[in-house]
Each structure stands twice: as structure tokens, then as C-alpha cells.
N, CA, C and O atoms as a MOPAC input file, in Angstrom:
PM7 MOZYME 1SCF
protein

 N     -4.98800 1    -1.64100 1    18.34600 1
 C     -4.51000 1    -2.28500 1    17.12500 1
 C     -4.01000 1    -1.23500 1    16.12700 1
 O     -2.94000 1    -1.49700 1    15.57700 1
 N     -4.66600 1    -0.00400 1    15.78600 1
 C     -4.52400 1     0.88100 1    14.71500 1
 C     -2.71800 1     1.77800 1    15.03100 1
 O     -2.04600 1     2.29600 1    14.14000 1
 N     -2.40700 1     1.72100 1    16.25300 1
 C     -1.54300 1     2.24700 1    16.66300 1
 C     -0.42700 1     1.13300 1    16.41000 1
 O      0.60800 1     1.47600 1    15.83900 1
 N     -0.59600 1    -0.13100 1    16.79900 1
 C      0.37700 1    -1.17400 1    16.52200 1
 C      0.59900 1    -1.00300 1    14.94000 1
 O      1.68600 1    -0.61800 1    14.51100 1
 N     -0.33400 1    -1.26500 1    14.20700 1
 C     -0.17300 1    -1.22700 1    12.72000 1
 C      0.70300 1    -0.13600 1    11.97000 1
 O      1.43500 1    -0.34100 1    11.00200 1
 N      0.42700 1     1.30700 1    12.75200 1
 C      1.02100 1     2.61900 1    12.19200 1
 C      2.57200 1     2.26900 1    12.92200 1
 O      3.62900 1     2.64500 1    12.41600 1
 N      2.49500 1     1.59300 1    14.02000 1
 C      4.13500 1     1.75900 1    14.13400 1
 C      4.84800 1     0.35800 1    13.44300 1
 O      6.07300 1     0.38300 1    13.55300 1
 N      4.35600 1    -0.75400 1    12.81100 1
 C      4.98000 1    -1.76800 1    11.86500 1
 C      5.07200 1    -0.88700 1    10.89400 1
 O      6.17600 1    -0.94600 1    10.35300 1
 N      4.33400 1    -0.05600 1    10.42800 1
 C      4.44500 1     0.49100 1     8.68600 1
 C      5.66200 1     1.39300 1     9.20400 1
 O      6.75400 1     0.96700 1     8.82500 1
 N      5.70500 1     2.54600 1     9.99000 1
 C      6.95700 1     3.01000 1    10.17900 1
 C      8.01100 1     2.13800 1    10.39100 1
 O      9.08900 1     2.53500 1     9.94800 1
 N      8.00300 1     0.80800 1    11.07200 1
 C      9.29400 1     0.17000 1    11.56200 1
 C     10.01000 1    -0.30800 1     9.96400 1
 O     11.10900 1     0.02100 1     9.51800 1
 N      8.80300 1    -1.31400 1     9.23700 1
 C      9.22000 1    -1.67600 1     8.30100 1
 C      9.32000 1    -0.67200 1     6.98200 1
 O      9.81500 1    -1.06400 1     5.92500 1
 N      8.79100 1     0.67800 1     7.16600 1
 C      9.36800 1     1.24900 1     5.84000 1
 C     10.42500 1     1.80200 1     6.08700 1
 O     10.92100 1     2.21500 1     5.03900 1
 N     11.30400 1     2.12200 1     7.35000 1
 C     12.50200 1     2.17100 1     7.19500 1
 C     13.41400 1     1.21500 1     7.13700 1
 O     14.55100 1     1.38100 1     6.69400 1
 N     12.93500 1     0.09800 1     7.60900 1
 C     14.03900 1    -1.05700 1     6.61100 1
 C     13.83700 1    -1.29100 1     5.08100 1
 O     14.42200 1    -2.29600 1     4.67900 1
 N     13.29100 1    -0.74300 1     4.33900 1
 C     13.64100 1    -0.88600 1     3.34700 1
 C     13.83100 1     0.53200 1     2.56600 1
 O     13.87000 1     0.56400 1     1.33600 1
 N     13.93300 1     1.56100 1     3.27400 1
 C     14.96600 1     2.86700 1     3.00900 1
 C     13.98100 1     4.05700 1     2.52300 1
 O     14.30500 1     4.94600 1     1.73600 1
 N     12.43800 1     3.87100 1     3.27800 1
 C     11.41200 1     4.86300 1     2.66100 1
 C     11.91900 1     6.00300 1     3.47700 1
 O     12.16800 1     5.74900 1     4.65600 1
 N     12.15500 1     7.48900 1     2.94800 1
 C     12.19400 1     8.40700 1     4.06100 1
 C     10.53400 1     8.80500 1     4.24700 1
 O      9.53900 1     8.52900 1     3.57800 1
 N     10.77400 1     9.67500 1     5.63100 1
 C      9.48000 1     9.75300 1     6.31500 1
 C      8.25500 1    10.35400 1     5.00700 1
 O      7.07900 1    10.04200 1     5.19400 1
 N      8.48100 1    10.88900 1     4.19800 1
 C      7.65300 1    11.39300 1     2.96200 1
 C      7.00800 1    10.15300 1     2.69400 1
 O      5.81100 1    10.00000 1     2.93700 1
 N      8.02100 1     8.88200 1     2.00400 1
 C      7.34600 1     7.98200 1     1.48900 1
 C      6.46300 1     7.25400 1     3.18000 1
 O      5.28600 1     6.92200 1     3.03800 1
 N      6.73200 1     7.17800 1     3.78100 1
 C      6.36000 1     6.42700 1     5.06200 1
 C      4.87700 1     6.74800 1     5.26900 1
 O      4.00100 1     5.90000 1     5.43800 1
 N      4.65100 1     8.45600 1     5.22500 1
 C      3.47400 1     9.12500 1     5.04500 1
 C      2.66000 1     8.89900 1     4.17000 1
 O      1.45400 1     9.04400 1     4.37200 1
 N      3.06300 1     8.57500 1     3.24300 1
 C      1.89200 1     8.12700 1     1.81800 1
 C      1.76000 1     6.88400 1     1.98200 1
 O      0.80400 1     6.42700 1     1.35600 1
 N      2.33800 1     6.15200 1     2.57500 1
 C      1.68600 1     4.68600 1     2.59200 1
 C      0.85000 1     4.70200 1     3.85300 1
 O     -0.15000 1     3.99300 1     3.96800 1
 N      1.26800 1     5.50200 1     4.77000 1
 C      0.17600 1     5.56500 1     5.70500 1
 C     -1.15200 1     6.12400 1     5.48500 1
 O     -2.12800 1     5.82000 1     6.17200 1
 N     -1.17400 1     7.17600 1     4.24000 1
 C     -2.54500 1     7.68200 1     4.06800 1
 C     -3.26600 1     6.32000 1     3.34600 1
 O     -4.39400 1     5.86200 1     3.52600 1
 N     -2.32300 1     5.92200 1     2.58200 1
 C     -2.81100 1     4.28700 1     1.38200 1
 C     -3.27200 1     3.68000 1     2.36200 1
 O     -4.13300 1     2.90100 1     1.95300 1
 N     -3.13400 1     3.61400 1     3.63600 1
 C     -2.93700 1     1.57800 1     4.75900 1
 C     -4.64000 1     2.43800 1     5.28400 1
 O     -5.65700 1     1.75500 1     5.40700 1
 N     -4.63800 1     3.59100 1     5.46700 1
 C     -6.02500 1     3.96000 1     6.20300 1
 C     -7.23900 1     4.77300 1     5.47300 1
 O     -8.27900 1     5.27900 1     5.89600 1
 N     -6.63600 1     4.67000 1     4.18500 1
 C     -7.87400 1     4.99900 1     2.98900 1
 C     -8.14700 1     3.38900 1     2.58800 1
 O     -9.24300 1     3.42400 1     2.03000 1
 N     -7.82900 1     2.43300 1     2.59600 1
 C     -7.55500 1     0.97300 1     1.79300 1
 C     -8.17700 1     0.56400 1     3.17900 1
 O     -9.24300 1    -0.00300 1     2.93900 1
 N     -7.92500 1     0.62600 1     4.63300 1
 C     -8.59800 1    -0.37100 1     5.33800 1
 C     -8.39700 1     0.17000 1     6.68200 1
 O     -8.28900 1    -0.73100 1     7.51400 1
 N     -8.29200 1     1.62700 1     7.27400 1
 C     -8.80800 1     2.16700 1     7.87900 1
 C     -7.47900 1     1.06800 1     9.09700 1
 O     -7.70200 1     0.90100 1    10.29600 1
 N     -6.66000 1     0.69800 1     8.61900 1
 C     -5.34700 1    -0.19900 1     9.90600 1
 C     -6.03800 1    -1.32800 1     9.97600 1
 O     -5.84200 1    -2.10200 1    10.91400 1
 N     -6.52200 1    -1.47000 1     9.45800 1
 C     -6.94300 1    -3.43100 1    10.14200 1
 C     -6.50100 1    -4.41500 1     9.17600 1
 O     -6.49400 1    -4.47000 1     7.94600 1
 N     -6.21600 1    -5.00600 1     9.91000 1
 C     -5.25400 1    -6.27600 1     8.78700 1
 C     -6.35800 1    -7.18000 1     8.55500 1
 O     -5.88300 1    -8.16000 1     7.98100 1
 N     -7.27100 1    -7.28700 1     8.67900 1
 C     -8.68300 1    -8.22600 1     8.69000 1
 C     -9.18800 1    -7.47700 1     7.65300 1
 O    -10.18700 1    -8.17900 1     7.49600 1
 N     -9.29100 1    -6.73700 1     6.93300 1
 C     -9.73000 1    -5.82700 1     5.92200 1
 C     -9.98100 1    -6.77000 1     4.98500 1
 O     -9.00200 1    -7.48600 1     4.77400 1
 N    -11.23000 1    -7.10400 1     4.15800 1
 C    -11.10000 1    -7.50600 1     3.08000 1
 C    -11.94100 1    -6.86600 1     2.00700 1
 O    -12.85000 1    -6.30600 1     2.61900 1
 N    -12.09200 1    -6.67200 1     0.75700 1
 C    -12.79100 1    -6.42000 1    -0.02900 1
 C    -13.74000 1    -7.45900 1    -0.76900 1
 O    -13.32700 1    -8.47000 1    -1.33700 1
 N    -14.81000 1    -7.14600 1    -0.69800 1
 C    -15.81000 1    -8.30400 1    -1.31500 1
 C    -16.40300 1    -8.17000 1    -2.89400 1
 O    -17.31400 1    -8.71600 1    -3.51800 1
 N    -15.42700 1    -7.18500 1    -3.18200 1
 C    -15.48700 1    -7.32700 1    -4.67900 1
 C    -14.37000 1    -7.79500 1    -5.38500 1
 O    -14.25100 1    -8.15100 1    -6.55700 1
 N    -13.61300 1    -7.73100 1    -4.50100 1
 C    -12.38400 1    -8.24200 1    -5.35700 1
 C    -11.48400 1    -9.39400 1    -4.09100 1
 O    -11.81500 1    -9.91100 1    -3.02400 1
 N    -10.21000 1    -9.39200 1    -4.95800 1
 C     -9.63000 1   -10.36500 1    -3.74300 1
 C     -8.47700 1    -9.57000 1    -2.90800 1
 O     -7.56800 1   -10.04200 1    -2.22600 1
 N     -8.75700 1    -8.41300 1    -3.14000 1
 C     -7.45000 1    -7.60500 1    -2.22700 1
 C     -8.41400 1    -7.50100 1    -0.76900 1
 O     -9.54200 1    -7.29500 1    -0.32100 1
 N     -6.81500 1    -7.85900 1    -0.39900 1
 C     -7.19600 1    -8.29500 1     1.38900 1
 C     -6.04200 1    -7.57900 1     2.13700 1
 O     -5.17400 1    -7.16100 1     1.37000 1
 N     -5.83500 1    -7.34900 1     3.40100 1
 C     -4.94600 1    -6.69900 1     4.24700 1
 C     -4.85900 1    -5.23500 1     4.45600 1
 O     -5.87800 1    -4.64800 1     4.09200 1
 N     -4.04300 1    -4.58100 1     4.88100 1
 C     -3.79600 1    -3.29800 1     5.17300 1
 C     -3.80400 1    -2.46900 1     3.95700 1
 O     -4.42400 1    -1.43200 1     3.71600 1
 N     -3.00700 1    -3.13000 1     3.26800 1
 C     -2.76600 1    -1.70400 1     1.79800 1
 C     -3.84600 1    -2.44500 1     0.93700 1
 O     -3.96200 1    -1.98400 1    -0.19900 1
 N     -4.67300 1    -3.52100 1     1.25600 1
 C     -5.48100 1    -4.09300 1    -0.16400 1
 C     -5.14000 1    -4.55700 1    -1.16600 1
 O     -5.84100 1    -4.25900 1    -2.13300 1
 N     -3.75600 1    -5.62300 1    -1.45500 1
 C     -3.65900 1    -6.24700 1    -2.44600 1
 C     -4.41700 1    -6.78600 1    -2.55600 1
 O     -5.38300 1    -7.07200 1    -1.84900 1
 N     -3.89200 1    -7.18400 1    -4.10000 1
 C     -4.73600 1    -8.43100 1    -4.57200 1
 C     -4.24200 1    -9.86600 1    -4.52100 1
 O     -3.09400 1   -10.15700 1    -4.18600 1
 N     -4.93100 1   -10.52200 1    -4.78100 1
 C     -3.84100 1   -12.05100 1    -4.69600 1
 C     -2.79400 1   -12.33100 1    -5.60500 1
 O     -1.72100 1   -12.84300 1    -5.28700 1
 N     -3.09300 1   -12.02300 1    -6.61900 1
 C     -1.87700 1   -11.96800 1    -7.84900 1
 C     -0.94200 1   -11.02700 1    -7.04800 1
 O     -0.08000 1   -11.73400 1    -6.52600 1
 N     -0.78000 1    -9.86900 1    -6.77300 1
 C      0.11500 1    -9.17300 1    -6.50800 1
 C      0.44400 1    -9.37600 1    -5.24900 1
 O      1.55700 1    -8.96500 1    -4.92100 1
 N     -0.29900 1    -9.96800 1    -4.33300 1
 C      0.10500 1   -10.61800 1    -2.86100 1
 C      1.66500 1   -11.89700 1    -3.13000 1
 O      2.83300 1   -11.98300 1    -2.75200 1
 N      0.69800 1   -12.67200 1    -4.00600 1
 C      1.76200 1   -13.58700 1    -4.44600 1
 C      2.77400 1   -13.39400 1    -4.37300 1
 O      3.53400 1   -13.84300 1    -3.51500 1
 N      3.09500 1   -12.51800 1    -5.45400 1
 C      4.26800 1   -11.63500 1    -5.72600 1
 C      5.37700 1   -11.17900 1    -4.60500 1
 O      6.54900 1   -10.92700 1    -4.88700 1
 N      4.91500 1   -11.12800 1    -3.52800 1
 C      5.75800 1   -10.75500 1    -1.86300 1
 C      5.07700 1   -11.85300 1    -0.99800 1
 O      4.91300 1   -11.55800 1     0.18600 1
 N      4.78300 1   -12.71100 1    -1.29100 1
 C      4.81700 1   -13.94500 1    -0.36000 1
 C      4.17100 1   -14.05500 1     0.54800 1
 O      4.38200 1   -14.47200 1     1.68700 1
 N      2.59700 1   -13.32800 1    -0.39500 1
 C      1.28800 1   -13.65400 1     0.78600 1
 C      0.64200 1   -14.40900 1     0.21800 1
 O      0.30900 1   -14.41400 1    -0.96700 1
 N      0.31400 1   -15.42600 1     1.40300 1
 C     -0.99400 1   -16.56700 1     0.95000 1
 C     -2.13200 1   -16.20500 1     1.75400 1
 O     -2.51100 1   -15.17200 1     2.30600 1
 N     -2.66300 1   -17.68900 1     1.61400 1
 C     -3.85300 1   -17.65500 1     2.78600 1
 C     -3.46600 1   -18.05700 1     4.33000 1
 O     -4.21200 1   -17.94100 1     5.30300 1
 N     -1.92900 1   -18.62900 1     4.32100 1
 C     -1.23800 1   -18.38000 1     5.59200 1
 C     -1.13800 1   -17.20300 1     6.08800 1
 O     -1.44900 1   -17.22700 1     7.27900 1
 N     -0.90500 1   -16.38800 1     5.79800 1
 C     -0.02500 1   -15.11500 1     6.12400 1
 C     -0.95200 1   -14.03100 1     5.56300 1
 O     -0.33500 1   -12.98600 1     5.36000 1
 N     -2.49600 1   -13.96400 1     5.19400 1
 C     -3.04300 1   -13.32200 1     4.48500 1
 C     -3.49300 1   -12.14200 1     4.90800 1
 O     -3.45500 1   -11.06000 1     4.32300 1
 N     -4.02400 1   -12.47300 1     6.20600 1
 C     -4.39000 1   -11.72500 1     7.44000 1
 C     -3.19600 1   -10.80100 1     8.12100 1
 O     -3.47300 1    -9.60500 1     8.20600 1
 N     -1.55800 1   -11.32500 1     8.74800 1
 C     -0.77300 1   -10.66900 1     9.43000 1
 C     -0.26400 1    -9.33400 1     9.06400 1
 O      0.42600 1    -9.04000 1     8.08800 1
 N     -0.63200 1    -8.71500 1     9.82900 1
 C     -0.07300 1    -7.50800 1    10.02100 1
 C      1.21700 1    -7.08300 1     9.40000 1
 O      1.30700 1    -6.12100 1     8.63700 1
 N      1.97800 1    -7.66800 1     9.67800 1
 C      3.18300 1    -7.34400 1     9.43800 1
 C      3.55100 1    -7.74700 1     8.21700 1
 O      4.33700 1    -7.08100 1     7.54400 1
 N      2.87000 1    -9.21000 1     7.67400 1
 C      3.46100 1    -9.62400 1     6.00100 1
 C      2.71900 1    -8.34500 1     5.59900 1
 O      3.41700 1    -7.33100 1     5.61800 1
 N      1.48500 1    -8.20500 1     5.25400 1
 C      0.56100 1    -7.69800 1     4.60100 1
 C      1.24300 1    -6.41100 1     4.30300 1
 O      1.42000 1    -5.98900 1     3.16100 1
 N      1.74600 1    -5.60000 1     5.77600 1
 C      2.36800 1    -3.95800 1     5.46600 1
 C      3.79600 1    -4.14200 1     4.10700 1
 O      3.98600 1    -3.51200 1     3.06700 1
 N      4.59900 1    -5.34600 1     4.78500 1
 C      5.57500 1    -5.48500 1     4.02800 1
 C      5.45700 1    -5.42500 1     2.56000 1
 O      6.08600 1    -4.60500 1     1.89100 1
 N      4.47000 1    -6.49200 1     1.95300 1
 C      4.16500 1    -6.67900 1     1.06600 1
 C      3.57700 1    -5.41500 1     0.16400 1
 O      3.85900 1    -5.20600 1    -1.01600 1
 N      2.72800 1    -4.65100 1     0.96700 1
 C      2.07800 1    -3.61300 1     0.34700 1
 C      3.29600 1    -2.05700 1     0.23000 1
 O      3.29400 1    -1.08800 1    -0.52900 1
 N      4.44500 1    -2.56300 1     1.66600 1
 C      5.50800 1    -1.43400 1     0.73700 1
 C      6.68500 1    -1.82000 1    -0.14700 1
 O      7.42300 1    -0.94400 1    -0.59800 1
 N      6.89800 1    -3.25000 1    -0.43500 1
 C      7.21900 1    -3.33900 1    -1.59600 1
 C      6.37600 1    -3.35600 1    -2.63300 1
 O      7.18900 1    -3.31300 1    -3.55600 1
 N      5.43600 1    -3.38400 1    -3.08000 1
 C      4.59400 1    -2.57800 1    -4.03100 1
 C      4.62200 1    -1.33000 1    -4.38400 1
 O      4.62900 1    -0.76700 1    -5.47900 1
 N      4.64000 1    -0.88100 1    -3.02500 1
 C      5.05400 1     0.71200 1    -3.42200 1
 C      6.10000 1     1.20500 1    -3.79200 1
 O      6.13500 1     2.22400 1    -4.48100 1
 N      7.18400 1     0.53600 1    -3.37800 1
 C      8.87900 1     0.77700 1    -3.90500 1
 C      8.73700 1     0.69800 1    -5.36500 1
 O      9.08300 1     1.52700 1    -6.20700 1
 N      8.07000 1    -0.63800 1    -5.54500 1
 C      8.25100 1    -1.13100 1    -7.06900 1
 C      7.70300 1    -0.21300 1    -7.98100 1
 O      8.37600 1     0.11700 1    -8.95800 1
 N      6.26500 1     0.37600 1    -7.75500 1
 C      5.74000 1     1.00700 1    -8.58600 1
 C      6.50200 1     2.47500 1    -8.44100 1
 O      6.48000 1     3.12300 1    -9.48700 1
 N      7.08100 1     3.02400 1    -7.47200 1
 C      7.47800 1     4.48800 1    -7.47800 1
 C      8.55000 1     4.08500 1    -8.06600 1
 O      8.69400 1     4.99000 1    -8.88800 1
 N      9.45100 1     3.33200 1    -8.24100 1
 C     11.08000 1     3.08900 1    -8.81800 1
 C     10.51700 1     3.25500 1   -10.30500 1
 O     10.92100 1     4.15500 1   -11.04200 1
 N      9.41000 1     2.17800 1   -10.74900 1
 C      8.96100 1     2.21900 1   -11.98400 1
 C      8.88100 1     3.81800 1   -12.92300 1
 O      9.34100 1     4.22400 1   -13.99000 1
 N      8.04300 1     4.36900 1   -11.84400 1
 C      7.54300 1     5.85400 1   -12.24800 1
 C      8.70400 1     6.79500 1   -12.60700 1
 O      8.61500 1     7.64000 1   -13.49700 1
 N     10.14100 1     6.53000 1   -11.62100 1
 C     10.95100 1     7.30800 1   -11.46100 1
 C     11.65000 1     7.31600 1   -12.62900 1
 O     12.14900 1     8.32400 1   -13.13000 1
 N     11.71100 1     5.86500 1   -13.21300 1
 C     12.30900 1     5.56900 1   -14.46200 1
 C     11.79500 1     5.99100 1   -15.63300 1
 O     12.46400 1     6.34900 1   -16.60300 1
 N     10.55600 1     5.95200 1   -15.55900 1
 C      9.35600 1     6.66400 1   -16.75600 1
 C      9.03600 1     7.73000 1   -17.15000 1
 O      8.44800 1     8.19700 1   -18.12500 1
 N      9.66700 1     8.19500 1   -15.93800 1
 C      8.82500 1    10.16900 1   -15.75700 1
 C      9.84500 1    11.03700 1   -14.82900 1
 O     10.13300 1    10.84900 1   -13.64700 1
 N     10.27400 1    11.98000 1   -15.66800 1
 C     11.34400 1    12.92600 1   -14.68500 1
 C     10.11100 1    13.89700 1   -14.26800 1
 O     10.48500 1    14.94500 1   -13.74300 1
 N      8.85200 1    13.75300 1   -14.39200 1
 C      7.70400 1    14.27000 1   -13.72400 1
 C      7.33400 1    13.61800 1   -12.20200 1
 O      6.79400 1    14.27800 1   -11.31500 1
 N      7.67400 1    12.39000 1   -12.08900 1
 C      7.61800 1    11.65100 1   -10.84600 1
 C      8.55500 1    11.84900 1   -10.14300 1
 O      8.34300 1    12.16800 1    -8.97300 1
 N     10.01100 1    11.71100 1   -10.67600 1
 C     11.52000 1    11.87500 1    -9.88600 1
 C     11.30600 1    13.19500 1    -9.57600 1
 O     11.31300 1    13.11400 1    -8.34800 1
 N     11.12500 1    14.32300 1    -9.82000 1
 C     10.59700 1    15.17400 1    -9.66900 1
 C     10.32200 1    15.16200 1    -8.20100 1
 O     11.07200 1    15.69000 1    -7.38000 1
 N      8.98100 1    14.40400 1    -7.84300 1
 C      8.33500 1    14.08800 1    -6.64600 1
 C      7.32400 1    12.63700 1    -6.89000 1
 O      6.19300 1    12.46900 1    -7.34800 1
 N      8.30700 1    11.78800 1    -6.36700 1
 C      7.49400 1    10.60900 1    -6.41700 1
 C      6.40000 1    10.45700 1    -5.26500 1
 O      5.83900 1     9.36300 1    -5.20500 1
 N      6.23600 1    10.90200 1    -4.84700 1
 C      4.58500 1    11.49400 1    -3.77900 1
 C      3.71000 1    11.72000 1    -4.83500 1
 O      2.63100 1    11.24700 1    -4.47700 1
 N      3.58500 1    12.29300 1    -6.18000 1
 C      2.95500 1    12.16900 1    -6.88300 1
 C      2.24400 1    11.23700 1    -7.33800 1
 O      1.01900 1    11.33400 1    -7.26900 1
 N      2.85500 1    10.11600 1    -7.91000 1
 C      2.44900 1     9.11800 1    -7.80300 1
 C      1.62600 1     8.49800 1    -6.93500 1
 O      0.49300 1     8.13500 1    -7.25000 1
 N      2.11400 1     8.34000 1    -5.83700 1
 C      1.14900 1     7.96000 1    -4.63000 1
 C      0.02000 1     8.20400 1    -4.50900 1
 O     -0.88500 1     7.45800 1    -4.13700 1
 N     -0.02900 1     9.67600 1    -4.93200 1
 C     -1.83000 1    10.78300 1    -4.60100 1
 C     -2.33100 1    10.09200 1    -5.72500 1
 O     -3.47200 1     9.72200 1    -5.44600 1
 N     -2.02200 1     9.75300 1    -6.83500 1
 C     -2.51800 1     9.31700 1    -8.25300 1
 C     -3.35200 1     8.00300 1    -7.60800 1
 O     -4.53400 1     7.66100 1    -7.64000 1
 N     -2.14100 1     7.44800 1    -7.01200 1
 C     -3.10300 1     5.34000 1    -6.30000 1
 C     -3.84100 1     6.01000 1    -5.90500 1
 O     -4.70600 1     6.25700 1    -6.74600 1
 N     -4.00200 1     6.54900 1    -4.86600 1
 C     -4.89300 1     6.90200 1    -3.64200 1
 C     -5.96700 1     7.12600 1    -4.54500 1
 O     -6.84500 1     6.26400 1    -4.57500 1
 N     -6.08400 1     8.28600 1    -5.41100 1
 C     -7.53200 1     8.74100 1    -6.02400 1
 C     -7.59500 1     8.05300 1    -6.82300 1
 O     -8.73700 1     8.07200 1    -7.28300 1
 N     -7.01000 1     7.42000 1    -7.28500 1
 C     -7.76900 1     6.41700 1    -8.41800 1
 C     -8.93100 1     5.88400 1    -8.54000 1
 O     -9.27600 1     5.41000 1    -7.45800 1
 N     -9.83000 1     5.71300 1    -9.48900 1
 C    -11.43800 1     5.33000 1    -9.45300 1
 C    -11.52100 1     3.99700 1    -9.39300 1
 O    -11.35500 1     3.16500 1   -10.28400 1
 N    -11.89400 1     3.82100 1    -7.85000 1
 C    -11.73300 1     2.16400 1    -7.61700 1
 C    -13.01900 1     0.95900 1    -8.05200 1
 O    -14.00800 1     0.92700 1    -7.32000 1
 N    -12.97800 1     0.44700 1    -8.69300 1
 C    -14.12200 1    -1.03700 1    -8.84300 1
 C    -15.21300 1    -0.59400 1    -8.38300 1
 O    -15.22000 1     0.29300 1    -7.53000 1
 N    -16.48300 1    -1.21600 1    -8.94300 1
 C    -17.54200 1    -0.70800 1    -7.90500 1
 C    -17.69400 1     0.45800 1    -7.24100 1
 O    -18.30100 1     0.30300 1    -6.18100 1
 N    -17.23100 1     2.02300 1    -7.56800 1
 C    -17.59100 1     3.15700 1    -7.21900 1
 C    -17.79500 1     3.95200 1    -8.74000 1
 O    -17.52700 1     3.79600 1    -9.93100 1
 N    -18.51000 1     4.97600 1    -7.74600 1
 C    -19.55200 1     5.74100 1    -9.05700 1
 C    -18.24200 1     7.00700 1    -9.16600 1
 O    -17.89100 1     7.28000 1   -10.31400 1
 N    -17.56300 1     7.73100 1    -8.04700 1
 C    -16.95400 1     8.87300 1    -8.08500 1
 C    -15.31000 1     8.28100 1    -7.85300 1
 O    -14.93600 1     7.21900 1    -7.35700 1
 N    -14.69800 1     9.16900 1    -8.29700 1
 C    -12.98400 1     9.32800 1    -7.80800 1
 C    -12.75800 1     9.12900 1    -6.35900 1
 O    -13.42900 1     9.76500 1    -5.54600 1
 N    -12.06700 1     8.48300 1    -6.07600 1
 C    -11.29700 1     8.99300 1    -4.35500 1
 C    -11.34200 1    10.25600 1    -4.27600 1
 O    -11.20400 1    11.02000 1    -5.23100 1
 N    -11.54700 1    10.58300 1    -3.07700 1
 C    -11.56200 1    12.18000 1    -2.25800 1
 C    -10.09100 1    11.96300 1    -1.80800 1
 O     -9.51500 1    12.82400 1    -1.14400 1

């Protein structure tokens, strides 16, 4: 399964124009967030799938409780999130355009709900 998953996130982040840099940071996001399993859920919150949305922001790319679980919505969904928020950054910060990978390491360590320390 973990191998199927890493090659949807590559298939689908080059349809929507990630070069392999960005492709790589969502892959560290899909296996810090849920280790490739699309069954992933969090029981503190309502982010569910590969990258761990939430339902509000699932919404947003056209995940329900149909499609909540699949592999393939879930990656989609979680790299348009990532488009959105790095386009955001790029616009905000000639510190990000710079290197919008920056950004990325920022999600990743971010101090998540229910933990005492930072992401490693």
C-alpha cells in the first residue's frame, strides 16, 4: 500500500505542476501526518487521510465521508492545499519565493494539538 500511495502523490503532483522539490515535501507531510495510509485518522480532531485534513478544509477540495478514506481524493486534496498555501506565501513573502520549501518545513514542525513539544 505505502508504495501505491508514494506513487499517486508523485503521479498527481505532477498534474498539477509540483516540480520534484515540491513533490518531496509533500511526501515528507503524507508520512509525518499518517505514515501513507489513507485510513489515517486523528482522534483529536477531524483531519483524516494521507496529508490529515480537516473537514472544513477537506470540504474545500471535495472530500466527504464518501471519498474520505480514498487514496487518491485525499492526496489530491491535500496537494491542493499545498499549492494554495505556498502560492499564498509566495505572494506575502519574497522570503518564501525565495524558497517556498520553507514554508513546508514550517507545516511540518508546527506544534500540533495535543502535543507537549514541536515536530522533530
Amino acid at each position: 500500500m505505502q508504495q501505491r500511495v508514494i506513487d499517486i502523490i508523485i503521479e498527481e503532483g505532477r498534474k498539477i505542476g509540483f516540480n520534484n522539490r515540491e513533490i518531496a515535501c509533500y511526501l515528507a507531510i503524507a508520512k509525518r501526518q499518517s505514515g501513507f495510509h489513507p485510513d489515517a485518522a486523528n482522534t483529536d480532531s477531524t483531519a483524516s487521510g494521507i496529508a490529515q485534513v480537516t473537514d472544513s478544509t477537506a470540504r474545500q477540495f471535495g472530500i466527504d465521508d464518501s471519498n474520505r478514506f480514498n487514496a487518491r481524493a485525499s492526496i489530491r486534496a491535500g496537494l491542493q492545499y499545498l499549492k494554495r498555501i505556498r502560492n499564498k506565501a509566495i505572494k506575502e513573502s519574497a522570503h518564501w519565493a525565495a524558497d517556498p520549501a520553507d514554508h513546508v518545513r514550517h507545516v511540518v514542525s508546527y506544534r500540533w494539538p495535543g502535543t507537549k513539544e514541536k515536530r522533530q
